[in-house]
N, C-alpha and C positions, 0 to 999 in steps of 0.2 A: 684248614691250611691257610698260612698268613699271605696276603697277597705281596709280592714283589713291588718295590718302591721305581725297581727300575725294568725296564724293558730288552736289553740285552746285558751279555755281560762286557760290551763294550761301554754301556751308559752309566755301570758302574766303577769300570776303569779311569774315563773322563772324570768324575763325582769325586776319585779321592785322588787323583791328579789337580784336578781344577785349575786355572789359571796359566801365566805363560812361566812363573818362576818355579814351581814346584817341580817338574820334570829340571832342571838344571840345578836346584839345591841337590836333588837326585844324584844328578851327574857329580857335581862338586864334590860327594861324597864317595865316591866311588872306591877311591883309592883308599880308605881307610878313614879314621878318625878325625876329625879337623875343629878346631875350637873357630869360636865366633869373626874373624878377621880374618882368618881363613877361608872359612866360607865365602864370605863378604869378597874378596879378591878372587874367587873361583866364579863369584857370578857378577859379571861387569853389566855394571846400571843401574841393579839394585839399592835400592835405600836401606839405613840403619832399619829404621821401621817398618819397611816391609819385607825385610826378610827375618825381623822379627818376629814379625805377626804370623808370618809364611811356617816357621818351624817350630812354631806353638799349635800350629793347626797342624804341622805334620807328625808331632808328636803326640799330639790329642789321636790323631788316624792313627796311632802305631807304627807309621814309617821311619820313624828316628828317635833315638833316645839321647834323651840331654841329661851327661854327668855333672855335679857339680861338686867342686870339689874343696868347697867351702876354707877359701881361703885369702890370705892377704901379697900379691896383687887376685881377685876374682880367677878364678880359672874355671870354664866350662868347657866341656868337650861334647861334640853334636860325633853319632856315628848312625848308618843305618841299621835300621831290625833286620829281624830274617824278613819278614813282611813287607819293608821296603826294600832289600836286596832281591825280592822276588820280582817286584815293581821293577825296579833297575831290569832285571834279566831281562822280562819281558818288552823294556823297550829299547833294547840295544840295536836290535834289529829295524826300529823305526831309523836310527840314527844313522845308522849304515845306508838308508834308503833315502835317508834327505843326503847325505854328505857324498854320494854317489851320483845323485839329480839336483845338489844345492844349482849350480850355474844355471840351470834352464830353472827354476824356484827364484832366481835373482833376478834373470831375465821379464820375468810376468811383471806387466805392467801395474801400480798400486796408485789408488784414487789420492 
């Protein structure tokens, strides 16, 4: 039996989450289908490049599939998989629980 890389299966959820944009490319997509400026407007702060980088890795994981649709002006469309609509489901509920306790999460003092 192959041993487990991770120790629960929240250390696995973190692992292909990873970082703070990846849950909000998440979000961005929610609603459906969105090509690259889209996204980009869906997550306020992000850089061209890191949300490039971001949905090359998310697409490497499986979370989203990048159409391309090999054309003149470029047209690419980002949508989530089942795999990352599952990701979504599972954290809809975290978001409910910060956006219910954001004020007293705003209030904590930060170094």
């Amino acid at each position: 039996m192959k041993k487990s890389r991770y120790t629960c299966g929240l250390d696995a959820a973190m692992d292909i989450m990873g970082g703070k944009w990846k849950v909000l490319i998440l979000w961005g997509l929610c609603d459906g289908p969105r090509r690259f400026g889209e996204v980009r407007r869906e997550v306020p702060g992000i850089s061209e490049r890191i949300l490039t980088l971001q949905l090359r890795e998310m697409e490497k994981a499986g979370l989203v599939l990048r159409e391309d649709y090999h054309q003149i002006p470029p047209k690419v469309v980002y949508s989530l998989t089942e795999f990352g609509s599952s990701l979504l489901a599972a954290l809809i509920p975290l978001g409910d629980w910060g956006a219910e306790h954001m004020a007293r999460i705003e209030a904590i003092p930060r170094d």
